[in-house]
KOLNU-983209 format. One record per atom (N, C-alpha, C): residue number from 1; atom name; x, y, z. Coordinates in steps of 0.2 Angstrom, whole numbers, plus 5000, padded with zeros to 4 digits. Example, Ala and Ser with C-alpha at 12.3 -4.5 7.8 and 13.67 -1.06 7.14 Angstrom:
<sites>
<site n="1" atom="N" xx="5066" yy="4972" zz="5039"/>
<site n="1" atom="CA" xx="5062" yy="4978" zz="5039"/>
<site n="1" atom="C" xx="5066" yy="4984" zz="5039"/>
<site n="2" atom="N" xx="5064" yy="4989" zz="5035"/>
<site n="2" atom="CA" xx="5068" yy="4995" zz="5036"/>
<site n="2" atom="C" xx="5064" yy="5000" zz="5039"/>
</sites>
This chain:
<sites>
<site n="1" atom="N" xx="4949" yy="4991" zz="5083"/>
<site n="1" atom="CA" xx="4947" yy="4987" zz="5077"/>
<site n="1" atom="C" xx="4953" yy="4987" zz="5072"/>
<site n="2" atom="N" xx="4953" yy="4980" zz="5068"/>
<site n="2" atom="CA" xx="4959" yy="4981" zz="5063"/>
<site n="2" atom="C" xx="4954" yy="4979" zz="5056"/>
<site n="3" atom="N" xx="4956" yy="4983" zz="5050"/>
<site n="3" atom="CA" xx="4955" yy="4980" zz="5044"/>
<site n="3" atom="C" xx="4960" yy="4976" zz="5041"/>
<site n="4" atom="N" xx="4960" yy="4971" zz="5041"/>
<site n="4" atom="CA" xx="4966" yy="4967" zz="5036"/>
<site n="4" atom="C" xx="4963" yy="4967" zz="5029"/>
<site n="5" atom="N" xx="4968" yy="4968" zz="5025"/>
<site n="5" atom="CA" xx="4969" yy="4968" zz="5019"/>
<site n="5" atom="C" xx="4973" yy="4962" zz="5015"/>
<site n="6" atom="N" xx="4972" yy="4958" zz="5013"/>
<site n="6" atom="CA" xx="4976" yy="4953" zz="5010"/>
<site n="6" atom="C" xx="4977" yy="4951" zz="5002"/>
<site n="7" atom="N" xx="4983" yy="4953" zz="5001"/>
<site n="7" atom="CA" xx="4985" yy="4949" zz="4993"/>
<site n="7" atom="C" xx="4983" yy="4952" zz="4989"/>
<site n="8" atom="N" xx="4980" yy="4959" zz="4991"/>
<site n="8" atom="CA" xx="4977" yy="4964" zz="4985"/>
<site n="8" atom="C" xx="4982" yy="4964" zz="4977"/>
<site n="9" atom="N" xx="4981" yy="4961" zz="4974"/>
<site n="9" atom="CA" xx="4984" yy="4959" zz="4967"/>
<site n="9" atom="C" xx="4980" yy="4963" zz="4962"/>
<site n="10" atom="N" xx="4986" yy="4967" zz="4957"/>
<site n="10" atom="CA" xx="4984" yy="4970" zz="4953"/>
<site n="10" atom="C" xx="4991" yy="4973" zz="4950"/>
<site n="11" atom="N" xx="4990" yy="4979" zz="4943"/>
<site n="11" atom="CA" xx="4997" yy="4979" zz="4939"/>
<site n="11" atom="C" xx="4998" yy="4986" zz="4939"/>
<site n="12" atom="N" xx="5005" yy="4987" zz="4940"/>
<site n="12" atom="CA" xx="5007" yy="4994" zz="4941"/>
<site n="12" atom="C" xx="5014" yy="4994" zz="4938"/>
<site n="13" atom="N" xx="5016" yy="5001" zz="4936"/>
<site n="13" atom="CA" xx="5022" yy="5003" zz="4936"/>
<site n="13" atom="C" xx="5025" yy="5005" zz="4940"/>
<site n="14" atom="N" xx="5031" yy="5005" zz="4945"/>
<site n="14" atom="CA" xx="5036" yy="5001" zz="4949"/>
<site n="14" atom="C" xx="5044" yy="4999" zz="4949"/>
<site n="15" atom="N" xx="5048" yy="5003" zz="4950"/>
<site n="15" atom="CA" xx="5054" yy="4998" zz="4951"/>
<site n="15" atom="C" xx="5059" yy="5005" zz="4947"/>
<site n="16" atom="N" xx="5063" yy="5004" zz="4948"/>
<site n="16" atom="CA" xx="5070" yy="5009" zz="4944"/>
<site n="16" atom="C" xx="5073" yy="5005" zz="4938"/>
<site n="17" atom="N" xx="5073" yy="4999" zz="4936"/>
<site n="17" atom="CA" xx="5075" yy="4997" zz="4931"/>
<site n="17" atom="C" xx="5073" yy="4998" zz="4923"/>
<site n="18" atom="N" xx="5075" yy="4998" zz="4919"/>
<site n="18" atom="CA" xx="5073" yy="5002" zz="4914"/>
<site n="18" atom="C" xx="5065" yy="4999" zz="4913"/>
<site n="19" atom="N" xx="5067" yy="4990" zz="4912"/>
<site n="19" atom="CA" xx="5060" yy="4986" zz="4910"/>
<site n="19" atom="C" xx="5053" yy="4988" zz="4914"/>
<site n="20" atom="N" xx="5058" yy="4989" zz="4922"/>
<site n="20" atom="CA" xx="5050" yy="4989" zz="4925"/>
<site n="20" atom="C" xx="5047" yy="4996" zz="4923"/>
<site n="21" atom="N" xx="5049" yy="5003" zz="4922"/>
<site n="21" atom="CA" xx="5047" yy="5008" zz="4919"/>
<site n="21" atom="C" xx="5044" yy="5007" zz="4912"/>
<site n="22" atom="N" xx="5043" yy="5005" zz="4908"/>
<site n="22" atom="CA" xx="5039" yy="5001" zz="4903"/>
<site n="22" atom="C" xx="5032" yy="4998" zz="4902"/>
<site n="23" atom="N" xx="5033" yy="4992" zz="4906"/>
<site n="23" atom="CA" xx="5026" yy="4989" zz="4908"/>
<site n="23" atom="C" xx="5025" yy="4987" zz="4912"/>
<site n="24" atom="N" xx="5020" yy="4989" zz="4915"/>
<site n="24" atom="CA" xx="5018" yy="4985" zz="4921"/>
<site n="24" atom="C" xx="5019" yy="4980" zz="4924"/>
<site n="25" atom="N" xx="5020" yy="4979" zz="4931"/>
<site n="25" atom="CA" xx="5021" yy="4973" zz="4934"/>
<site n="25" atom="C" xx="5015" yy="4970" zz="4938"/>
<site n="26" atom="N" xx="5014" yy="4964" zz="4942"/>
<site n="26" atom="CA" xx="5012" yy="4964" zz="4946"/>
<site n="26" atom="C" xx="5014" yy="4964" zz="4953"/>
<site n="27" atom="N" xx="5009" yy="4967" zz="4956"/>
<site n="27" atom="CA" xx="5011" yy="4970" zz="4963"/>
<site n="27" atom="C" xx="5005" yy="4967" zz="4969"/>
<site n="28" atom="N" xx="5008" yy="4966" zz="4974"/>
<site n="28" atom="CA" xx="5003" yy="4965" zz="4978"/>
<site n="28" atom="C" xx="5004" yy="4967" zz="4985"/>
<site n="29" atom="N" xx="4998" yy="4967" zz="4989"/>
<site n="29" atom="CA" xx="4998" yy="4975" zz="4993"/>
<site n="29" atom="C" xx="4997" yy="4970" zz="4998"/>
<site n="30" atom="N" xx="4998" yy="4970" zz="5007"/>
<site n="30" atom="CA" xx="4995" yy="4969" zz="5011"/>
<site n="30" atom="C" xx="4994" yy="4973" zz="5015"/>
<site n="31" atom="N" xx="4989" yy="4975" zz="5021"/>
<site n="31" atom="CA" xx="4988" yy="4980" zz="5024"/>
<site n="31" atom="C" xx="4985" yy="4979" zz="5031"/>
<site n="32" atom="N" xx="4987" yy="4982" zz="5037"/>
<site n="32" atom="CA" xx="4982" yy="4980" zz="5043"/>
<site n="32" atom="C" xx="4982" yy="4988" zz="5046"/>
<site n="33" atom="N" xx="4976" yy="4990" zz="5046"/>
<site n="33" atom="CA" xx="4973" yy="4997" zz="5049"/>
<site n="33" atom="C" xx="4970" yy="4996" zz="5054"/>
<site n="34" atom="N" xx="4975" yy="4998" zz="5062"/>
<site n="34" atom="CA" xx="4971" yy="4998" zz="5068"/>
<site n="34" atom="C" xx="4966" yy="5007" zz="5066"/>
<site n="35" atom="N" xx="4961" yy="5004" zz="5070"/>
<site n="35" atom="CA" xx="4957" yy="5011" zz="5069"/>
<site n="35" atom="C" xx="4954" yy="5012" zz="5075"/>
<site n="36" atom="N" xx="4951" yy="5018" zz="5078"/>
<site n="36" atom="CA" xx="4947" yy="5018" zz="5084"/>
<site n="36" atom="C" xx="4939" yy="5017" zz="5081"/>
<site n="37" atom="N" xx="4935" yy="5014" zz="5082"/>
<site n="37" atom="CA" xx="4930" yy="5015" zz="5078"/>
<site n="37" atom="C" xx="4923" yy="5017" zz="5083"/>
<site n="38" atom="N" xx="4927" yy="5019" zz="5088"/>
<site n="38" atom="CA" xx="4923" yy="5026" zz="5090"/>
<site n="38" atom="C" xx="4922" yy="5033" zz="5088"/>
<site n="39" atom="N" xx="4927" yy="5033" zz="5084"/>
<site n="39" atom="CA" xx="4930" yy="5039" zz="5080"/>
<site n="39" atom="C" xx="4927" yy="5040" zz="5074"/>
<site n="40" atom="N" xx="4923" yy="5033" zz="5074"/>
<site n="40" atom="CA" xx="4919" yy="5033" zz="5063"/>
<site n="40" atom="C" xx="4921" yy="5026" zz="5061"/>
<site n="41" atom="N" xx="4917" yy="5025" zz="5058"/>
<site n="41" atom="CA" xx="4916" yy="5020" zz="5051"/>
<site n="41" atom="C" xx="4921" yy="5020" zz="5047"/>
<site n="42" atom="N" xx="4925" yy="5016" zz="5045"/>
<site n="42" atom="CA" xx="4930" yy="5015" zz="5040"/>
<site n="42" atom="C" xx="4929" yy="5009" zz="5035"/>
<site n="43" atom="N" xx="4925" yy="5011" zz="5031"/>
<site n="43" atom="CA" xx="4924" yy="5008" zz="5023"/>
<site n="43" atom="C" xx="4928" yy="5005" zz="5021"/>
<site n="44" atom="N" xx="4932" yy="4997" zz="5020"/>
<site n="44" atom="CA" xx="4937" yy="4995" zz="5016"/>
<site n="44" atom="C" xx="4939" yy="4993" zz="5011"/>
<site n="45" atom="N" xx="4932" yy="4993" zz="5009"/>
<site n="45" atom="CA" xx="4932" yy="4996" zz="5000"/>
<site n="45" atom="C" xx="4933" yy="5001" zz="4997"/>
<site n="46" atom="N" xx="4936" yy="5008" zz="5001"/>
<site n="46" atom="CA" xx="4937" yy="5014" zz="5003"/>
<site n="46" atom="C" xx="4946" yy="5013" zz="5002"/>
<site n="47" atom="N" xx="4947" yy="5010" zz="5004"/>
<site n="47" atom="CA" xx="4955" yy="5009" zz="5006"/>
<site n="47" atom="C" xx="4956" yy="5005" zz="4999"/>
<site n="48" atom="N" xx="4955" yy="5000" zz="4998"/>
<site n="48" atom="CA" xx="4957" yy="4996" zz="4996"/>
<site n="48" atom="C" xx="4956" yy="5000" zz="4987"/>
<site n="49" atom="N" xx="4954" yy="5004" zz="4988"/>
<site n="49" atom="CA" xx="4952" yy="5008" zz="4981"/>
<site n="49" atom="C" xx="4959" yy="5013" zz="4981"/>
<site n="50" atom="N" xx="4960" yy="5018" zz="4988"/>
<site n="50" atom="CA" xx="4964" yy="5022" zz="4988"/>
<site n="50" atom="C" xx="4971" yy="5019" zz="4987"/>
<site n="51" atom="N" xx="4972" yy="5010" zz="4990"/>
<site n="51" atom="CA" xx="4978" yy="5006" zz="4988"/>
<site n="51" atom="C" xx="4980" yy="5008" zz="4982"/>
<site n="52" atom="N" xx="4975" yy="5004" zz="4975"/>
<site n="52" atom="CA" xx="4978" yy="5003" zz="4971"/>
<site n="52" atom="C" xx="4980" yy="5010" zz="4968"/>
<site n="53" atom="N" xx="4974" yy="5016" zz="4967"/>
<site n="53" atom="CA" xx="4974" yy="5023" zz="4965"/>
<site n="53" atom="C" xx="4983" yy="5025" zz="4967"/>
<site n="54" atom="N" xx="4982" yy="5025" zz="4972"/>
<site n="54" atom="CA" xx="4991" yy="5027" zz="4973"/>
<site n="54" atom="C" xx="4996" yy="5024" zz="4970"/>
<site n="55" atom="N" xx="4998" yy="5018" zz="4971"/>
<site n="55" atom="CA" xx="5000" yy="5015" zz="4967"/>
<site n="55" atom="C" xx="5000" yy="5017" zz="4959"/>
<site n="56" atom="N" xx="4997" yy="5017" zz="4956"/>
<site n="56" atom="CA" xx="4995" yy="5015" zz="4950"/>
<site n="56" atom="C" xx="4998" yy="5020" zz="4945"/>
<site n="57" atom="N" xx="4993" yy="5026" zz="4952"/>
<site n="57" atom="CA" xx="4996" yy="5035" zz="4946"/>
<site n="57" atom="C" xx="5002" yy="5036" zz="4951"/>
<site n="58" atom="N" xx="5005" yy="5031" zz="4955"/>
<site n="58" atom="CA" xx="5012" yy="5035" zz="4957"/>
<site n="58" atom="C" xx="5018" yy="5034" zz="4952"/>
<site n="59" atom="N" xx="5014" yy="5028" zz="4949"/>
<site n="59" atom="CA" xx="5024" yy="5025" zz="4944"/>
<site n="59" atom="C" xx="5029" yy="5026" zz="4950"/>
<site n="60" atom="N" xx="5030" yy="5022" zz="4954"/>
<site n="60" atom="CA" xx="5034" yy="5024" zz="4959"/>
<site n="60" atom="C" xx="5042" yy="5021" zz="4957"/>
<site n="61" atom="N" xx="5045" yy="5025" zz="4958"/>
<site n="61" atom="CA" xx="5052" yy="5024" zz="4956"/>
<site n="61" atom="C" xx="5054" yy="5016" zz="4965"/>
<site n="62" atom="N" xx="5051" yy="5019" zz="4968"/>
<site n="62" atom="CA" xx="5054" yy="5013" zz="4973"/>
<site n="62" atom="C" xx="5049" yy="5011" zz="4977"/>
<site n="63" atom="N" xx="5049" yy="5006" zz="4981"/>
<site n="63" atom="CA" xx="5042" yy="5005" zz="4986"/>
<site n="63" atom="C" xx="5042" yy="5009" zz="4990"/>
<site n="64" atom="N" xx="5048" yy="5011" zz="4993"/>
<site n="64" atom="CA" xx="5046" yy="5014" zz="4999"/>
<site n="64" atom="C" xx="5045" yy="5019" zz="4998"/>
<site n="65" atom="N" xx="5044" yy="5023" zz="4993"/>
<site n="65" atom="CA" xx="5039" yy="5032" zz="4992"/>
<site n="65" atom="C" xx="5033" yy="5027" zz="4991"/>
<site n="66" atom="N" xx="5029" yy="5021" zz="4987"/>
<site n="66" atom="CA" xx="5024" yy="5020" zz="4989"/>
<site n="66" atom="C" xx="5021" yy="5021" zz="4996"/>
<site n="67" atom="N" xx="5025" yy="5016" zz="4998"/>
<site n="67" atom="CA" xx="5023" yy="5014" zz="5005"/>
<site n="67" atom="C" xx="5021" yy="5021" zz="5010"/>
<site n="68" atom="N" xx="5026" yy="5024" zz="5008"/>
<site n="68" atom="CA" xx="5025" yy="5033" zz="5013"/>
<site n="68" atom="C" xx="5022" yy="5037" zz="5009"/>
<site n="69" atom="N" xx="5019" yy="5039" zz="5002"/>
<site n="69" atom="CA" xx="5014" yy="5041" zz="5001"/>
<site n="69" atom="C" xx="5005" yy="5037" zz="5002"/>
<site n="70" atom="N" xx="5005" yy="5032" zz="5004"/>
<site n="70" atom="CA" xx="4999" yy="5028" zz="5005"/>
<site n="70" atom="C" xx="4999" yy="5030" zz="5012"/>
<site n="71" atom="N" xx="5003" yy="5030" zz="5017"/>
<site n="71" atom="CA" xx="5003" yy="5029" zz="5025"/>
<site n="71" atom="C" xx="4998" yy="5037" zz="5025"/>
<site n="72" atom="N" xx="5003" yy="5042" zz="5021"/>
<site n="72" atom="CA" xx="5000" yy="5049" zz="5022"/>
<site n="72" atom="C" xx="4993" yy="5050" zz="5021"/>
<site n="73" atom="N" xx="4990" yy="5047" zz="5013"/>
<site n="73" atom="CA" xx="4985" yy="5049" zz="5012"/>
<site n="73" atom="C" xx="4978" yy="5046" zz="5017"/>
<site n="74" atom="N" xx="4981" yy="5039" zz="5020"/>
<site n="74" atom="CA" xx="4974" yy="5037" zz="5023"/>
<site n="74" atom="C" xx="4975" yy="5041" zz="5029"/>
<site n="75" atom="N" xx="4982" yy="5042" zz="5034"/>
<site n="75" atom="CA" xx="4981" yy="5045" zz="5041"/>
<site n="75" atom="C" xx="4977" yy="5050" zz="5036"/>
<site n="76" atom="N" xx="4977" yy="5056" zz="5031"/>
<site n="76" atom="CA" xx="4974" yy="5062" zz="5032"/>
<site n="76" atom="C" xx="4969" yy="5061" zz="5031"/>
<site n="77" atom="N" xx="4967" yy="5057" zz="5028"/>
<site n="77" atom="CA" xx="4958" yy="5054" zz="5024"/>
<site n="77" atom="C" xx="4954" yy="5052" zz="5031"/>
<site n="78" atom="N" xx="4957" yy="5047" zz="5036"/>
<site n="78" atom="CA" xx="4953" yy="5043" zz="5041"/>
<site n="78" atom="C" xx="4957" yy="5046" zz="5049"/>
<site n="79" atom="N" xx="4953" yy="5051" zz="5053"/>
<site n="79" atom="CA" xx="4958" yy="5053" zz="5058"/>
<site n="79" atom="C" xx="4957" yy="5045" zz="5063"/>
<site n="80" atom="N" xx="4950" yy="5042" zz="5063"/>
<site n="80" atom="CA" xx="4951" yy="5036" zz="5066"/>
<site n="80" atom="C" xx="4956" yy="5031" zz="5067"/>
<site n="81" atom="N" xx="4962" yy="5031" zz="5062"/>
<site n="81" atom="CA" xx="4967" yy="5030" zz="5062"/>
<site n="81" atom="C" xx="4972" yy="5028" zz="5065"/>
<site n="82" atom="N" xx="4972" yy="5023" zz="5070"/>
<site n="82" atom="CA" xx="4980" yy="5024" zz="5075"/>
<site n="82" atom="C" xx="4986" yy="5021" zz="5072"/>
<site n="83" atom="N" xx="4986" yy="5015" zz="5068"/>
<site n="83" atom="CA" xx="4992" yy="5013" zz="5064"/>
<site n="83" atom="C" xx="4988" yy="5010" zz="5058"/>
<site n="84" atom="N" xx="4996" yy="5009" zz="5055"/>
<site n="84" atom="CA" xx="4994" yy="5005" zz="5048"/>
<site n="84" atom="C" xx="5002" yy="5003" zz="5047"/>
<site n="85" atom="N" xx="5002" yy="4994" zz="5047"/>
<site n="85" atom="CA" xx="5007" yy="4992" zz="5042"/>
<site n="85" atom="C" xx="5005" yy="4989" zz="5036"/>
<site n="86" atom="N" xx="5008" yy="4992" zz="5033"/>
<site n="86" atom="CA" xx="5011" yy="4989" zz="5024"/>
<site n="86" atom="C" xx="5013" yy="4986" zz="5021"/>
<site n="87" atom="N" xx="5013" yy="4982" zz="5016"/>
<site n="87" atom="CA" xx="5017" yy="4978" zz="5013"/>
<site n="87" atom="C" xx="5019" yy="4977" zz="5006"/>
<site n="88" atom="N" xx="5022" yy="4980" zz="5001"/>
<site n="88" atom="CA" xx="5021" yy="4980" zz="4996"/>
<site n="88" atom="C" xx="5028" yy="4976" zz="4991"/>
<site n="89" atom="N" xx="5023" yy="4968" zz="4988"/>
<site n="89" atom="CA" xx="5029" yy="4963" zz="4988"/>
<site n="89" atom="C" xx="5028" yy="4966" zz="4977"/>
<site n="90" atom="N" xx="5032" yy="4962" zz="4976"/>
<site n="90" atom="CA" xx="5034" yy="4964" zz="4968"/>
<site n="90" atom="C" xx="5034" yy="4956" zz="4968"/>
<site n="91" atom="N" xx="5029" yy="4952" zz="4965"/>
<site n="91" atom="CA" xx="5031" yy="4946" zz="4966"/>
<site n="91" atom="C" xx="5037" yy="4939" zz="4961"/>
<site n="92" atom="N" xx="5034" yy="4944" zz="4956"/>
<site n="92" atom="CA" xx="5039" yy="4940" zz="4948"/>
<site n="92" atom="C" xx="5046" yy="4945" zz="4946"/>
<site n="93" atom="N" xx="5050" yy="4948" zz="4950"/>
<site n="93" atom="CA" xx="5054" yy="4955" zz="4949"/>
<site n="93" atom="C" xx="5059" yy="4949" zz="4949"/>
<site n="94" atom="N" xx="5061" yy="4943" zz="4953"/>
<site n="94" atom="CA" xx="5067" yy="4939" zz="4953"/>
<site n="94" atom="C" xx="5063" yy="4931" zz="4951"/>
<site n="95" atom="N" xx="5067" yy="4927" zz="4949"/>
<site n="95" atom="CA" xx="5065" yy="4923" zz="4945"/>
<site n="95" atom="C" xx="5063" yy="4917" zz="4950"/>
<site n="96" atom="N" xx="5068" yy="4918" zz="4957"/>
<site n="96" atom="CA" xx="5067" yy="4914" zz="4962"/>
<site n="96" atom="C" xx="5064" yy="4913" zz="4967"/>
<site n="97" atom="N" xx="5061" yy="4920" zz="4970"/>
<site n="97" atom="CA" xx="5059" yy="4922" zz="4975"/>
<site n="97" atom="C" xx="5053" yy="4929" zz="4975"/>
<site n="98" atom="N" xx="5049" yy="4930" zz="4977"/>
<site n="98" atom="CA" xx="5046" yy="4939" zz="4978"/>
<site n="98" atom="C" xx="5050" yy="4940" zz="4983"/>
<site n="99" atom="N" xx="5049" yy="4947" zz="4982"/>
<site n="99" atom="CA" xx="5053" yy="4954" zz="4984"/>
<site n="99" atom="C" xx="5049" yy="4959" zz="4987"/>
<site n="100" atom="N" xx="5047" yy="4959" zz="4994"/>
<site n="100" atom="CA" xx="5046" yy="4965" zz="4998"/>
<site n="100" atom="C" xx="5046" yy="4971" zz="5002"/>
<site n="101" atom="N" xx="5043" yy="4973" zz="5001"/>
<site n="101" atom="CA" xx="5047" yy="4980" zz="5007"/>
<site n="101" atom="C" xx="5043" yy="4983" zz="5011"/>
<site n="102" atom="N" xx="5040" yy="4982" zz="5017"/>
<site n="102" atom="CA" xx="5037" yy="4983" zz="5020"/>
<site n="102" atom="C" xx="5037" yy="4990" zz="5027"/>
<site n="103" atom="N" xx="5034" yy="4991" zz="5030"/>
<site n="103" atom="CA" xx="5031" yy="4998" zz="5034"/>
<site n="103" atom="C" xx="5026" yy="4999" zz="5039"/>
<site n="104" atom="N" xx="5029" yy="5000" zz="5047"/>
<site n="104" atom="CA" xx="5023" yy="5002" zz="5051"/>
<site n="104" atom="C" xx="5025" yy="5010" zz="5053"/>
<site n="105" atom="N" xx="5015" yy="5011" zz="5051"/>
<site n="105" atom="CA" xx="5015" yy="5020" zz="5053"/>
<site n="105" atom="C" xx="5012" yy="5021" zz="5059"/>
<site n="106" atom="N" xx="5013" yy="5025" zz="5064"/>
<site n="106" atom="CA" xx="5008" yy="5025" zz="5069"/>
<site n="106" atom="C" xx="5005" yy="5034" zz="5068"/>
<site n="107" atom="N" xx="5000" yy="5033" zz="5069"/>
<site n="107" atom="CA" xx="4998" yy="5041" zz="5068"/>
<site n="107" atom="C" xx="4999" yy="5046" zz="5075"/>
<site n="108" atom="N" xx="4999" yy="5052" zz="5073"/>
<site n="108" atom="CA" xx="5003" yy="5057" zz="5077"/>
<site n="108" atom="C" xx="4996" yy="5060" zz="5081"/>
<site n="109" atom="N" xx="4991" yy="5057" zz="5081"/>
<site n="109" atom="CA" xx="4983" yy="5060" zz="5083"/>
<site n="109" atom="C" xx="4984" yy="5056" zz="5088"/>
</sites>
């Protein structure tokens, strides 16, 4: 089974620039969790909760510690777990285009 996640939009601290450290941005999350789901039930309200949570209280200086602290918390949280890619765009960071940076985890179970 996969959960797909789409365009989770919400506002976070984010970015190495002085501005972005200041006020919040908007941030949006994509996600696809292959899971066995002989292994258990996986809630995606559950996820998509632990999404923003991470996010929010990390202030992440860069996406890619986001992206590798979120990949951690679900493989420990859901051992059903076989992959998870990530996506985490910064939409309004360039005046021209969004700005992503994306990540596939496959779990080591």
């Amino acid at each position: 089974m996969t959960i797909h996640i789409e365009d989770l939009k919400f506002q976070a601290v984010i970015g190495i620039l002085d501005f972005e450290r200041v006020k919040p941005q908007d941030v949006i999350v994509n996600a696809e969790i292959e899971y066995d789901d002989a292994d258990g039930f996986i809630n995606y309200a559950d996820i998509v909760q632990i999404l923003k949570k991470t996010v929010i209280k990390g202030e992440f200086l860069l996406i890619e510690d986001a992206l590798k602290e979120i990949n951690l918390k679900l493989i420990k949280e859901y051992k059903a777990i076989k992959s998870i890619n990530l996506k985490i765009t910064k939409p309004s960071i360039l005046p021209d285009c969004k700005v992503s940076v994306s990540d596939y985890c496959k779990s080591q179970s």
